[in-house]
PyMOL Python script that loads the backbone (N, CA, C, O; Angstrom):
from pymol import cmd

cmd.read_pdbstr("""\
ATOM      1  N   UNK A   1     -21.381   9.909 -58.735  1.00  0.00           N
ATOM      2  CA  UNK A   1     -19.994  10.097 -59.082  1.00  0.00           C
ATOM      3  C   UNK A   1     -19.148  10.369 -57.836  1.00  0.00           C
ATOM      4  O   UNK A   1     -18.005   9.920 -57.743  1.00  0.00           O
ATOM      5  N   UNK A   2     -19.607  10.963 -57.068  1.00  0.00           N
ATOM      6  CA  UNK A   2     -18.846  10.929 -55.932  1.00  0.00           C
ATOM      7  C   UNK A   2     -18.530   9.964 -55.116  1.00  0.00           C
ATOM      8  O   UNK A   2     -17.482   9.835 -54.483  1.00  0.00           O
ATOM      9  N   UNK A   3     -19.832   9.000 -55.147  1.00  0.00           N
ATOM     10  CA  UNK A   3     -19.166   8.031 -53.976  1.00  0.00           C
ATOM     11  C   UNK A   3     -18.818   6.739 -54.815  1.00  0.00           C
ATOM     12  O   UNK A   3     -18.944   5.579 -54.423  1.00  0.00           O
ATOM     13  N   UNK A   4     -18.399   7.122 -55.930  1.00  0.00           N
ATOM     14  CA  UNK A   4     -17.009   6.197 -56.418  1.00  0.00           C
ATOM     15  C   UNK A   4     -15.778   7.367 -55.942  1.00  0.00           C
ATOM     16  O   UNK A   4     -15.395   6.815 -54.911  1.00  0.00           O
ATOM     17  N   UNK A   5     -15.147   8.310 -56.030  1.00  0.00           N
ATOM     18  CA  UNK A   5     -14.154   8.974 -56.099  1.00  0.00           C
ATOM     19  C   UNK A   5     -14.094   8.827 -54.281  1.00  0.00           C
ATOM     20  O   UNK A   5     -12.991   8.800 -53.733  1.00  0.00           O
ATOM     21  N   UNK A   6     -15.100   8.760 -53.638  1.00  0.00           N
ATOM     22  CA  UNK A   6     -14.784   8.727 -52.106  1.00  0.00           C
ATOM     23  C   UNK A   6     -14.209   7.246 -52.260  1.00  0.00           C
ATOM     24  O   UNK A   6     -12.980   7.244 -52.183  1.00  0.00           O
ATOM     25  N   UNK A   7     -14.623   6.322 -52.404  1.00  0.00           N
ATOM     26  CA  UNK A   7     -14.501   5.433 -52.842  1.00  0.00           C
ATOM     27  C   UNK A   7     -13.038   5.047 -53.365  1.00  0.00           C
ATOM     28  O   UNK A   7     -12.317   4.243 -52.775  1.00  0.00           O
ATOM     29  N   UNK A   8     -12.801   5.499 -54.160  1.00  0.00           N
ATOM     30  CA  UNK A   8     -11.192   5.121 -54.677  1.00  0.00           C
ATOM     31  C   UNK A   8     -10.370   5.786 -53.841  1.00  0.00           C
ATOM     32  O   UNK A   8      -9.294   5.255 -53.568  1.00  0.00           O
ATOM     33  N   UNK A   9     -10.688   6.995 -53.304  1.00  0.00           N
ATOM     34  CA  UNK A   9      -9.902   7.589 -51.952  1.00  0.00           C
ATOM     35  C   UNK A   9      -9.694   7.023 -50.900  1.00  0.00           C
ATOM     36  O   UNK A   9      -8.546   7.290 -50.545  1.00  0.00           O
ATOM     37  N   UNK A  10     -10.245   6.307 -50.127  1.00  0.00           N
ATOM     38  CA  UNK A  10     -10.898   5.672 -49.030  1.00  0.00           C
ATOM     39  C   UNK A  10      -9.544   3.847 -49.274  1.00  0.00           C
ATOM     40  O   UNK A  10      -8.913   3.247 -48.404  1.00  0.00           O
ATOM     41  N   UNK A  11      -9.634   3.596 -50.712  1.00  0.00           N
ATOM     42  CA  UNK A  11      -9.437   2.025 -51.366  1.00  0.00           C
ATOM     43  C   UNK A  11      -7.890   2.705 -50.641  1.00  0.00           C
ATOM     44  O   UNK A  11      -7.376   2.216 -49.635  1.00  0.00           O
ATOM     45  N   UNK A  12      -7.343   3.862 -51.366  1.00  0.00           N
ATOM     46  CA  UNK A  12      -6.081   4.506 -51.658  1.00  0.00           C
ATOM     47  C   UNK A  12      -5.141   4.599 -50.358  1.00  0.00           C
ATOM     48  O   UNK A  12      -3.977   4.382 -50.020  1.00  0.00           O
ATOM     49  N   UNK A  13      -6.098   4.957 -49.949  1.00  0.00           N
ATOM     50  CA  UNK A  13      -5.902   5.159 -48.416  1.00  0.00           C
ATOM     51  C   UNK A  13      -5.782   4.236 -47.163  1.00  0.00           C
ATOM     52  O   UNK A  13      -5.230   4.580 -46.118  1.00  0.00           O
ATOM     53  N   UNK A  14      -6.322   3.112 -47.374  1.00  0.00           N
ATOM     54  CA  UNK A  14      -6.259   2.244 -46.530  1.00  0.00           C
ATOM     55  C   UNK A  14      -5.141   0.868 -47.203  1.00  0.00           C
ATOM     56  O   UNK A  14      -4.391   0.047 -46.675  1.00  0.00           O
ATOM     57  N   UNK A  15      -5.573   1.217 -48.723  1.00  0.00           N
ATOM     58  CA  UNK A  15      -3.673   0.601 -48.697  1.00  0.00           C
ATOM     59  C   UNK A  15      -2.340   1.219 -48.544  1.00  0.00           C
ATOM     60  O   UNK A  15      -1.227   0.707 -48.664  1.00  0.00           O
ATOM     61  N   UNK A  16      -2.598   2.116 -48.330  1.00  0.00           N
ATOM     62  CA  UNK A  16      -1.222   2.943 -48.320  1.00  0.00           C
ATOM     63  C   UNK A  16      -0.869   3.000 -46.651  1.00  0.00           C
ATOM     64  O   UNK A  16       0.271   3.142 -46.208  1.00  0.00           O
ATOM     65  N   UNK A  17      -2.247   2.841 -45.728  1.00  0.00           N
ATOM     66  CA  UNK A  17      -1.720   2.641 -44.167  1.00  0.00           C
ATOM     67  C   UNK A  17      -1.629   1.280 -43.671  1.00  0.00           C
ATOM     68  O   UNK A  17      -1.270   1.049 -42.516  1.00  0.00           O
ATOM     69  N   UNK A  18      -2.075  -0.030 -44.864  1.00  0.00           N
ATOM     70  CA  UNK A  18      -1.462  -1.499 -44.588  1.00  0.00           C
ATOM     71  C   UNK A  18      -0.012  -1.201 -45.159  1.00  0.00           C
ATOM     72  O   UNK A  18       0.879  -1.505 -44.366  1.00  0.00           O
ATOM     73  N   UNK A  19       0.168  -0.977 -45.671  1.00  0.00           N
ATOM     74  CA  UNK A  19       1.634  -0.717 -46.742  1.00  0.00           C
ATOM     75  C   UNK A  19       2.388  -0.612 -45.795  1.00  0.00           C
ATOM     76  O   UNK A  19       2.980  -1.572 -45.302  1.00  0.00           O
ATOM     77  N   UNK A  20       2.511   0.928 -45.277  1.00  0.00           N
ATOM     78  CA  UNK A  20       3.045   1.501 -43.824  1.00  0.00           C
ATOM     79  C   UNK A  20       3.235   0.747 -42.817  1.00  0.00           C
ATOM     80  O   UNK A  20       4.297   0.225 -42.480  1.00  0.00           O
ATOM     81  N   UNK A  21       1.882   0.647 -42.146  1.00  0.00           N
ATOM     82  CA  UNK A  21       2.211  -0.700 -40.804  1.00  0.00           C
ATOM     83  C   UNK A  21       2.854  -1.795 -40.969  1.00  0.00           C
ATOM     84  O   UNK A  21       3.801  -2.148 -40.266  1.00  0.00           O
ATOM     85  N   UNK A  22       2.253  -2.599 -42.186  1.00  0.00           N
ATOM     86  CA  UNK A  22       3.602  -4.255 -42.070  1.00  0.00           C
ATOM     87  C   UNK A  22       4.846  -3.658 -42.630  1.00  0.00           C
ATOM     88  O   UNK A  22       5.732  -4.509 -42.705  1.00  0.00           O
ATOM     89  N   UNK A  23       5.144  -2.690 -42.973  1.00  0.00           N
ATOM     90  CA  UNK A  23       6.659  -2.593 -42.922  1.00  0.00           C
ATOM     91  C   UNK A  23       7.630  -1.892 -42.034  1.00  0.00           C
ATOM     92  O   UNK A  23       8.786  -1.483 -42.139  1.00  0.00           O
ATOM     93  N   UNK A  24       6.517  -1.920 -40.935  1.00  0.00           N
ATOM     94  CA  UNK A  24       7.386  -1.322 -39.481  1.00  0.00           C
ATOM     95  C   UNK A  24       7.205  -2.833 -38.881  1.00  0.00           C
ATOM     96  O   UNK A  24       6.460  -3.777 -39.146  1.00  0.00           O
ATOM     97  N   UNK A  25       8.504  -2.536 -37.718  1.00  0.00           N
ATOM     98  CA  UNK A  25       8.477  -3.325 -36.691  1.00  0.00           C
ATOM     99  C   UNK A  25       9.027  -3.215 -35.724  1.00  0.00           C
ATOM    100  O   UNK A  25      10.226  -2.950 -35.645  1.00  0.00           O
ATOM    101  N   UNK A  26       8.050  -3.447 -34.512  1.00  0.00           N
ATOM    102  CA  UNK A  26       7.897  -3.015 -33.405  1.00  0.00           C
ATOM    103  C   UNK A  26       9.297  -3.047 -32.375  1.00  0.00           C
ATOM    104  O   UNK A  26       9.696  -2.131 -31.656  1.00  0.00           O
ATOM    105  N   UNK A  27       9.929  -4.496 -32.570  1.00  0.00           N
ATOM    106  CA  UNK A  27      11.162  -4.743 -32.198  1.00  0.00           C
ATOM    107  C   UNK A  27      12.359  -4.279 -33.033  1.00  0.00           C
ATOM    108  O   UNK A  27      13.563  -4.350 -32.788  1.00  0.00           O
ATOM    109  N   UNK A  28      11.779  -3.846 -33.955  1.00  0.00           N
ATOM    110  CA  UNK A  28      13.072  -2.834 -34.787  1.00  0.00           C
ATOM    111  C   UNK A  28      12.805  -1.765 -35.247  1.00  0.00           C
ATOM    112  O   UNK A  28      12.627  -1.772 -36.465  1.00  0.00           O
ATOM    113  N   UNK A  29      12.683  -0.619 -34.635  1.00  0.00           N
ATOM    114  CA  UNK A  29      11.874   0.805 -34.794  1.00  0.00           C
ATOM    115  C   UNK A  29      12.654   1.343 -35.871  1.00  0.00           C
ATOM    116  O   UNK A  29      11.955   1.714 -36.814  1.00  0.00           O
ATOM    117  N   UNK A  30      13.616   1.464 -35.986  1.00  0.00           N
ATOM    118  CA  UNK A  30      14.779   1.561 -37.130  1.00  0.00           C
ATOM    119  C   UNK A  30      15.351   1.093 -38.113  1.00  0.00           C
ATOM    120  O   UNK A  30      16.342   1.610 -38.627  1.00  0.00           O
ATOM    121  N   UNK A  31      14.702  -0.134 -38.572  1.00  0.00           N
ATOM    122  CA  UNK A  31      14.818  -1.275 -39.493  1.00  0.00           C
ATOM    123  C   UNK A  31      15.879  -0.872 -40.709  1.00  0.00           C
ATOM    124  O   UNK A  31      15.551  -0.032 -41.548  1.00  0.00           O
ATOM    125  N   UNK A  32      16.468  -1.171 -40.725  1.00  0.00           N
ATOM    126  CA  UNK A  32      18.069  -0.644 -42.003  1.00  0.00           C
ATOM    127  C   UNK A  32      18.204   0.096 -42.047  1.00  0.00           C
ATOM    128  O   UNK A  32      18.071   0.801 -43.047  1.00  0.00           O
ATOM    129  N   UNK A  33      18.775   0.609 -40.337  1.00  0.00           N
ATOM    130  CA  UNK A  33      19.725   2.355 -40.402  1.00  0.00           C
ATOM    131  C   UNK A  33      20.413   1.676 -38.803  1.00  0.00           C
ATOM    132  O   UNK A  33      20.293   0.740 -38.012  1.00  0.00           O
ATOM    133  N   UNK A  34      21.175   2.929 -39.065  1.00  0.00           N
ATOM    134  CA  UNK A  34      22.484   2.178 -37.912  1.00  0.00           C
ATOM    135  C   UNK A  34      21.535   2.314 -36.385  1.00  0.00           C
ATOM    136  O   UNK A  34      20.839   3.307 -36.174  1.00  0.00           O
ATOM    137  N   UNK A  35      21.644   1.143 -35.381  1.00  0.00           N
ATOM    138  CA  UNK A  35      20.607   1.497 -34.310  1.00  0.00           C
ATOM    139  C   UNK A  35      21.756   0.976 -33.041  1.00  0.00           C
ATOM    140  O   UNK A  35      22.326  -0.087 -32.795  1.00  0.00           O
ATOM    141  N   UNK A  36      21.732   2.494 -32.345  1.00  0.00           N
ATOM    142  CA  UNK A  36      22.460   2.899 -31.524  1.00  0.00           C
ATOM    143  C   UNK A  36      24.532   2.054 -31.595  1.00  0.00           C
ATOM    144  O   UNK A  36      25.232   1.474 -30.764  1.00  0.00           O
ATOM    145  N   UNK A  37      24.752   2.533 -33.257  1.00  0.00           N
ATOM    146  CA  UNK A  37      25.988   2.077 -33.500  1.00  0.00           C
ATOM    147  C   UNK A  37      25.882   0.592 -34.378  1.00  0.00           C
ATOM    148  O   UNK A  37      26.589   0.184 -35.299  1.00  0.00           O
ATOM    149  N   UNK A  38      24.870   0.056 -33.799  1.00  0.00           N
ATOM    150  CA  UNK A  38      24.552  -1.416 -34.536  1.00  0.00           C
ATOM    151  C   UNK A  38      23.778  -1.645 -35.285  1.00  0.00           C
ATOM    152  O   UNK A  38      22.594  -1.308 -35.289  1.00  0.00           O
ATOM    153  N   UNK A  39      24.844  -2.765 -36.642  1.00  0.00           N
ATOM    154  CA  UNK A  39      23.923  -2.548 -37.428  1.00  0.00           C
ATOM    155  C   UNK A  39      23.747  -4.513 -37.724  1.00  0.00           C
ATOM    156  O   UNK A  39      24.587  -5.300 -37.288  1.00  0.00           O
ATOM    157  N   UNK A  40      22.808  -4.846 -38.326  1.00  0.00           N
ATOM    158  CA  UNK A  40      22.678  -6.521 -38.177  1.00  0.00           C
ATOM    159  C   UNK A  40      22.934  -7.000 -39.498  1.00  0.00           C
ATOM    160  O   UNK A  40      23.241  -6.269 -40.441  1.00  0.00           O
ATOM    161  N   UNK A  41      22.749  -8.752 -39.571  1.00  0.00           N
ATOM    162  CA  UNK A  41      22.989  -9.390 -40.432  1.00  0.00           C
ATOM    163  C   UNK A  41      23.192 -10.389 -40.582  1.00  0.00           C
ATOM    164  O   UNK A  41      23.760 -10.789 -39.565  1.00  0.00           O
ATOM    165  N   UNK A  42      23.058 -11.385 -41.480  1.00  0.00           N
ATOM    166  CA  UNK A  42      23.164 -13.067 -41.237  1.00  0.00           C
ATOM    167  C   UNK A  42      24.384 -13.298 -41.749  1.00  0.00           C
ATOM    168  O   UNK A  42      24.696 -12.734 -42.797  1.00  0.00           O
ATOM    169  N   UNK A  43      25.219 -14.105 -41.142  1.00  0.00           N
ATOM    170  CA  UNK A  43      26.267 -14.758 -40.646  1.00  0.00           C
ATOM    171  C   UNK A  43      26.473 -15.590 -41.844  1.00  0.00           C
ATOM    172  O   UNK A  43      25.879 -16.661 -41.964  1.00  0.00           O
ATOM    173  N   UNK A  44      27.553 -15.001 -43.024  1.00  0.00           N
ATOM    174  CA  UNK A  44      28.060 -15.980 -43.973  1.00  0.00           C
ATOM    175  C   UNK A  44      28.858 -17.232 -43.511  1.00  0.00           C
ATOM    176  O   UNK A  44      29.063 -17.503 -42.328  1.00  0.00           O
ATOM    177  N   UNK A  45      29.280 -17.958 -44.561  1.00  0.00           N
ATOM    178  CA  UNK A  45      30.290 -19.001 -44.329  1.00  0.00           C
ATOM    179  C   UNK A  45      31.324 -18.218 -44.027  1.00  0.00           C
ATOM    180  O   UNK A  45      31.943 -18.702 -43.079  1.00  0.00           O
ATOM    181  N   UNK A  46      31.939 -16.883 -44.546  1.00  0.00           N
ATOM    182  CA  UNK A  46      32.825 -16.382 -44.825  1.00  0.00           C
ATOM    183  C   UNK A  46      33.382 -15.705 -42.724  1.00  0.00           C
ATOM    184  O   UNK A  46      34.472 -15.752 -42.155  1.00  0.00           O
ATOM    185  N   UNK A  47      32.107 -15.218 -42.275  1.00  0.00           N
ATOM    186  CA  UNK A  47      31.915 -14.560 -41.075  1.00  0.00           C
ATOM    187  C   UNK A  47      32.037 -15.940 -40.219  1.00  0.00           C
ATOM    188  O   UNK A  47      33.079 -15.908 -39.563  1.00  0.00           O
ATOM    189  N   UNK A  48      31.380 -17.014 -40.039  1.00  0.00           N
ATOM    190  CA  UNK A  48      31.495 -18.006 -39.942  1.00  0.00           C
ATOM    191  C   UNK A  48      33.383 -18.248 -39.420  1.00  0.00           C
ATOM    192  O   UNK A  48      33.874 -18.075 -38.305  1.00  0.00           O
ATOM    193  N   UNK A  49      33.969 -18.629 -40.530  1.00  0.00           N
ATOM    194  CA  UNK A  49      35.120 -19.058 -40.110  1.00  0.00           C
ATOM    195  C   UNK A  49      35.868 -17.845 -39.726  1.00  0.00           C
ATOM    196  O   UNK A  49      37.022 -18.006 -39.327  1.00  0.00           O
ATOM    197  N   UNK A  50      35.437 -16.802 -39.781  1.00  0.00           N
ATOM    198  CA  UNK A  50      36.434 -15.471 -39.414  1.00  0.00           C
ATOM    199  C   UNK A  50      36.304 -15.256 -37.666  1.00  0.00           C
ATOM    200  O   UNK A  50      37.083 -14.938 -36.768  1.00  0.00           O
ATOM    201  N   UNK A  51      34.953 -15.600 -37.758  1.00  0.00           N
ATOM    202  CA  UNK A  51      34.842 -15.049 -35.368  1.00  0.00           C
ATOM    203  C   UNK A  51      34.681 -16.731 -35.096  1.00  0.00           C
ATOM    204  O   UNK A  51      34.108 -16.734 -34.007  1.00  0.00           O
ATOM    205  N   UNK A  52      34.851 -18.012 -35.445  1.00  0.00           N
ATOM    206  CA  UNK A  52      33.885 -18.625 -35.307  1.00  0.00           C
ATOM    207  C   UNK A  52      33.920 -19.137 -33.921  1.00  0.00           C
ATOM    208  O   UNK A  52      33.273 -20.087 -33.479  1.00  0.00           O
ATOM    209  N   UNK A  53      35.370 -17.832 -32.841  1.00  0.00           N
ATOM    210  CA  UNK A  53      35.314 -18.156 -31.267  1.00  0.00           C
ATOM    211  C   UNK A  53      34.156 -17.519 -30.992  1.00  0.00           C
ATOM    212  O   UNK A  53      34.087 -17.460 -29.764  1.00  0.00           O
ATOM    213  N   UNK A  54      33.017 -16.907 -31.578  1.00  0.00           N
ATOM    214  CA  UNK A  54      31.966 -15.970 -30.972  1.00  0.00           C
ATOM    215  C   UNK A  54      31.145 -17.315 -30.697  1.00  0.00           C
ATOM    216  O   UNK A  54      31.292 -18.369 -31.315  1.00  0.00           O
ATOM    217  N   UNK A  55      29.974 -16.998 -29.321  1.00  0.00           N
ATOM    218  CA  UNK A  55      29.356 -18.063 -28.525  1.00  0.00           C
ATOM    219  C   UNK A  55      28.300 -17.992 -29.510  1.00  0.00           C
ATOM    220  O   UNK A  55      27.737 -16.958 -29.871  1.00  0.00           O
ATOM    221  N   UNK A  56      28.049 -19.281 -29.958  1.00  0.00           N
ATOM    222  CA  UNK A  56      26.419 -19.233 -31.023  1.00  0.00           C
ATOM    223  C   UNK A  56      26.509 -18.708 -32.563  1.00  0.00           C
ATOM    224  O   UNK A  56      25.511 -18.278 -33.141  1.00  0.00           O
ATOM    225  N   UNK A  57      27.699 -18.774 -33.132  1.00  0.00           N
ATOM    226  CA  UNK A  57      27.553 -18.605 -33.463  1.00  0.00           C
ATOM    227  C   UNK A  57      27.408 -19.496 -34.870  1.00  0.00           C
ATOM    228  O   UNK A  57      28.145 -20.477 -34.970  1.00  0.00           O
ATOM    229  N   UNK A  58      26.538 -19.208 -35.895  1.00  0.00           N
ATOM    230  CA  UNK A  58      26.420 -20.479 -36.969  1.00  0.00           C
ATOM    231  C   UNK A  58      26.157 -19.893 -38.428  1.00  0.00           C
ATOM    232  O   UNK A  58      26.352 -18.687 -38.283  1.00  0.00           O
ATOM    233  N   UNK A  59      25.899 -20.066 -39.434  1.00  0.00           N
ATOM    234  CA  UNK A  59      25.731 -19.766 -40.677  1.00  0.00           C
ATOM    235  C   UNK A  59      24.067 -19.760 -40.753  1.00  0.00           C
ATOM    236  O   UNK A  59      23.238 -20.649 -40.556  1.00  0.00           O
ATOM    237  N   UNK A  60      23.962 -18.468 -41.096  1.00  0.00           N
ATOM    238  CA  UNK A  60      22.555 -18.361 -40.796  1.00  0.00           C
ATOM    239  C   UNK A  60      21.748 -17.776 -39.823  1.00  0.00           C
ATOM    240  O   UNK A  60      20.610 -17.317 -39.930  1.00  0.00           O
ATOM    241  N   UNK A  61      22.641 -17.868 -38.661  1.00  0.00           N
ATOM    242  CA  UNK A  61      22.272 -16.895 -37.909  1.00  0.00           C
ATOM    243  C   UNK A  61      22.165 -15.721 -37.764  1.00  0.00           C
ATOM    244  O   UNK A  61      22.803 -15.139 -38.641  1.00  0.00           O
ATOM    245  N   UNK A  62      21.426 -14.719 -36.748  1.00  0.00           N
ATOM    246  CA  UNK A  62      21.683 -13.119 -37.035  1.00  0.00           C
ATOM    247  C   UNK A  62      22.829 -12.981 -36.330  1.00  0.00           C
ATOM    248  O   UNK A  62      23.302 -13.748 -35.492  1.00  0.00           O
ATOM    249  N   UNK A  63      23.440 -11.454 -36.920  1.00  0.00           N
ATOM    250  CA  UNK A  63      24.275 -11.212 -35.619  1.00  0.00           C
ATOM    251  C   UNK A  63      24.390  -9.699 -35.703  1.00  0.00           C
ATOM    252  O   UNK A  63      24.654  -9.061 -36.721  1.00  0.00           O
ATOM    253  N   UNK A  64      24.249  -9.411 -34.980  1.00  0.00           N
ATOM    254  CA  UNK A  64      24.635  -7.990 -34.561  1.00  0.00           C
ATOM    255  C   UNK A  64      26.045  -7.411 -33.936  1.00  0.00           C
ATOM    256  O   UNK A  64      26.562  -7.939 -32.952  1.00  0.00           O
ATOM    257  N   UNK A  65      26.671  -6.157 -34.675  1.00  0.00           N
ATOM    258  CA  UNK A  65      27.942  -5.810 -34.854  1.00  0.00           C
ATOM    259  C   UNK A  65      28.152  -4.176 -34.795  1.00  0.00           C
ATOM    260  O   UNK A  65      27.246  -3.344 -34.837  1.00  0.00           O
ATOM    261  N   UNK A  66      29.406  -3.947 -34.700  1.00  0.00           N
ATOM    262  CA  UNK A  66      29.093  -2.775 -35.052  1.00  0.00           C
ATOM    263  C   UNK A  66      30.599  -2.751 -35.844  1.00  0.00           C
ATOM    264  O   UNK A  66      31.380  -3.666 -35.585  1.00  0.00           O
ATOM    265  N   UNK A  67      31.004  -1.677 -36.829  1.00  0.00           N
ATOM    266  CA  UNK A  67      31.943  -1.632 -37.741  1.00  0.00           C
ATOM    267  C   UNK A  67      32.715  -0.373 -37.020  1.00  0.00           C
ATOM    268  O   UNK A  67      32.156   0.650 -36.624  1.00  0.00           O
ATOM    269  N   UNK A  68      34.172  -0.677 -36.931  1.00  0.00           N
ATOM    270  CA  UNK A  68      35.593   0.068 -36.516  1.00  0.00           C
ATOM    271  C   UNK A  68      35.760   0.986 -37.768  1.00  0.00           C
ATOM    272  O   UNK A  68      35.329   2.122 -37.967  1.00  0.00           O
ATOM    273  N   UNK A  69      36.412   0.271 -38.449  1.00  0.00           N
ATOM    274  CA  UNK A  69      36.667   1.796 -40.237  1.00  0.00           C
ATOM    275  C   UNK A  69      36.068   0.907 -41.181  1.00  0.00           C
ATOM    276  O   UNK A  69      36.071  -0.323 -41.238  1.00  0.00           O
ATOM    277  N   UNK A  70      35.538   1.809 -41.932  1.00  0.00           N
ATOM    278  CA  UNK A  70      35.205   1.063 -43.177  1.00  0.00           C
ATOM    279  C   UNK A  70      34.298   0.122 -43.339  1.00  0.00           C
ATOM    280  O   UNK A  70      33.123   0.485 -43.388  1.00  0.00           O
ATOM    281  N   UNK A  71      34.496  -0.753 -43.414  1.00  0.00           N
ATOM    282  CA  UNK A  71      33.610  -2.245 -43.544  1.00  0.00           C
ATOM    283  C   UNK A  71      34.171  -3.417 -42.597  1.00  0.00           C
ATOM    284  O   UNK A  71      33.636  -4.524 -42.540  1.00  0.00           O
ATOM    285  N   UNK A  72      35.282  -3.058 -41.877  1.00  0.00           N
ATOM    286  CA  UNK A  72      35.692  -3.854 -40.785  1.00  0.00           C
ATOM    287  C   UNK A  72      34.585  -4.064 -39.831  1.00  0.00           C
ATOM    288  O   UNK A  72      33.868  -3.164 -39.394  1.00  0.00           O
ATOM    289  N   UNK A  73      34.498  -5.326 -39.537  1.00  0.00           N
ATOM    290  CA  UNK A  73      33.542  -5.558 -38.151  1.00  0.00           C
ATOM    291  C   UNK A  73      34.303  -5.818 -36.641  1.00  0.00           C
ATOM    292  O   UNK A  73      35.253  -6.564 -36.405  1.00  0.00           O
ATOM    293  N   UNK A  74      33.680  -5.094 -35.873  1.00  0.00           N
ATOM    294  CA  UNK A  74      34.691  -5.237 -34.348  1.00  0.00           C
ATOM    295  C   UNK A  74      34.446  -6.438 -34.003  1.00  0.00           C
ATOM    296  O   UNK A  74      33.321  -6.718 -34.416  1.00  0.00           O
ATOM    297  N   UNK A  75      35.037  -7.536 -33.310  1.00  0.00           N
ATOM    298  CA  UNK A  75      34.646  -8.891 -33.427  1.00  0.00           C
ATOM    299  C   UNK A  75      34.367  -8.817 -31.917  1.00  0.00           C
ATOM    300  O   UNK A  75      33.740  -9.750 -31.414  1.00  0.00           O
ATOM    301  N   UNK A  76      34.865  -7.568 -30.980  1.00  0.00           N
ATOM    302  CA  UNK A  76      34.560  -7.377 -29.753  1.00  0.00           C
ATOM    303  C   UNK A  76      33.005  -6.964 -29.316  1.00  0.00           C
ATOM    304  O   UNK A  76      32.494  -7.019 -28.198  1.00  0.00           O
ATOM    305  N   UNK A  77      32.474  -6.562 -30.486  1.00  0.00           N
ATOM    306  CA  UNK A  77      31.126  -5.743 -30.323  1.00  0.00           C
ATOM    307  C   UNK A  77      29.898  -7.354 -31.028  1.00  0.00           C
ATOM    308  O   UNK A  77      28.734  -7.280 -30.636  1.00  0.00           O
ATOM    309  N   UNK A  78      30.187  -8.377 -31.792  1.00  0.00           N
ATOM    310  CA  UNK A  78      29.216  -9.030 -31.941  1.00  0.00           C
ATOM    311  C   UNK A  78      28.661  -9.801 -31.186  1.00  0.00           C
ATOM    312  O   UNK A  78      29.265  -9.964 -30.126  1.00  0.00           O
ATOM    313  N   UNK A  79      27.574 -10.450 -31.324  1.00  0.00           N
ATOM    314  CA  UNK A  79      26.711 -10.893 -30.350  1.00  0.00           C
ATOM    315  C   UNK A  79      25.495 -11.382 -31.265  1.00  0.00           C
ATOM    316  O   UNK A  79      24.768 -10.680 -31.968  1.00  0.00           O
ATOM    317  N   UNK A  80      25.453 -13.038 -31.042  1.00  0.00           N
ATOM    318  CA  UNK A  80      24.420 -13.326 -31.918  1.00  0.00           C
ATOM    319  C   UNK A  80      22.998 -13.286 -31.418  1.00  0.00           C
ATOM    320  O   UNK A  80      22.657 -13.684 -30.304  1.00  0.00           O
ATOM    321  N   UNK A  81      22.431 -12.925 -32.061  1.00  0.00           N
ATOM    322  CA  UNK A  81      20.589 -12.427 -31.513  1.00  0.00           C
ATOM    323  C   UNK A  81      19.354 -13.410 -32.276  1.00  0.00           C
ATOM    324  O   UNK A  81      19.477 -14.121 -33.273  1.00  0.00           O
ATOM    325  N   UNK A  82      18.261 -13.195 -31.512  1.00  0.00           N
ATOM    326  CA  UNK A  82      17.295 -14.454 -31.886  1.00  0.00           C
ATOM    327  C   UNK A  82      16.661 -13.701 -33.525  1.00  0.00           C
ATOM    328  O   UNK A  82      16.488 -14.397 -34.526  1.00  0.00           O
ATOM    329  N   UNK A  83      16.379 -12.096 -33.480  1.00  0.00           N
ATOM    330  CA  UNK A  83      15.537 -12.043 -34.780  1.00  0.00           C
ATOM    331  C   UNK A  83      16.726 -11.068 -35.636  1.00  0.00           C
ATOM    332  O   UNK A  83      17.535 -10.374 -35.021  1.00  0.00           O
ATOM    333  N   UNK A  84      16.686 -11.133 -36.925  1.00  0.00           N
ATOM    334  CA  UNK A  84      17.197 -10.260 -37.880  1.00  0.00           C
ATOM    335  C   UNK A  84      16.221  -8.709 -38.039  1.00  0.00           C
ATOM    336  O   UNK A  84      15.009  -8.858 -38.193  1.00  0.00           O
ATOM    337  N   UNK A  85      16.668  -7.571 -38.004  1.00  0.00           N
ATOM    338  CA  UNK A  85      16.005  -6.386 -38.386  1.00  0.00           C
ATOM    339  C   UNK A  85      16.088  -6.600 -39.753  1.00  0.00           C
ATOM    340  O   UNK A  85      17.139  -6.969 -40.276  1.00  0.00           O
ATOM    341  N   UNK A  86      14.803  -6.346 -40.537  1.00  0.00           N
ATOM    342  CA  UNK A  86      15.075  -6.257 -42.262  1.00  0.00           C
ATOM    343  C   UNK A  86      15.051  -7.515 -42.605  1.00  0.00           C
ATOM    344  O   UNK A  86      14.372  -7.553 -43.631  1.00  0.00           O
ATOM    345  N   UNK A  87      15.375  -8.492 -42.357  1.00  0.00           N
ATOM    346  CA  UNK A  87      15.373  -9.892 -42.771  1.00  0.00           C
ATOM    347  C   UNK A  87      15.088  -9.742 -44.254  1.00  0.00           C
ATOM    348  O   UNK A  87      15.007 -10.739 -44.972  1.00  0.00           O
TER     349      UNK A  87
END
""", "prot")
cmd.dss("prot")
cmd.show_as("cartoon", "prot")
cmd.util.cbc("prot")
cmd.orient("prot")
């Protein structure tokens, strides 16, 4: 009886530290919380025609921003980047 209950402990346990690890990432230690002011996101049609003087930039792409009041995005602070945090 025990070494089923070690057993289901052991099962419990080693999914709960795959669980953990693939949902960190290494290039985004902070993955959907504000990281150092910036926070990311893929580039609607809507974002699209609103900066569309920003260099690289396309529908679909990531971009990283940071927000002035509210839900305004500074169009001075974006910058499109190769991976999405959170994707």
């Amino acid at each position: 009886m025990n070494i089923i209950k070690s057993a289901i402990i052991l099962t419990v346990i080693s999914l709960s530290w795959i669980f953990v690890a693939c949902g960190e990432d290494a290039d985004c230690p902070d993955c959907g919380k504000l990281t150092e002011g910036y926070l990311f996101k893929k580039v609607t049609q809507n974002d699209f025609a609103q900066f569309s003087g920003i260099s690289g930039i396309e529908v679909d792409a990531c971009m990283r921003y940071k927000v002035t009041s509210g839900t305004d995005i500074s169009e001075g602070t974006i910058s499109i980047v190769d991976d999405c945090c959170c994707e």
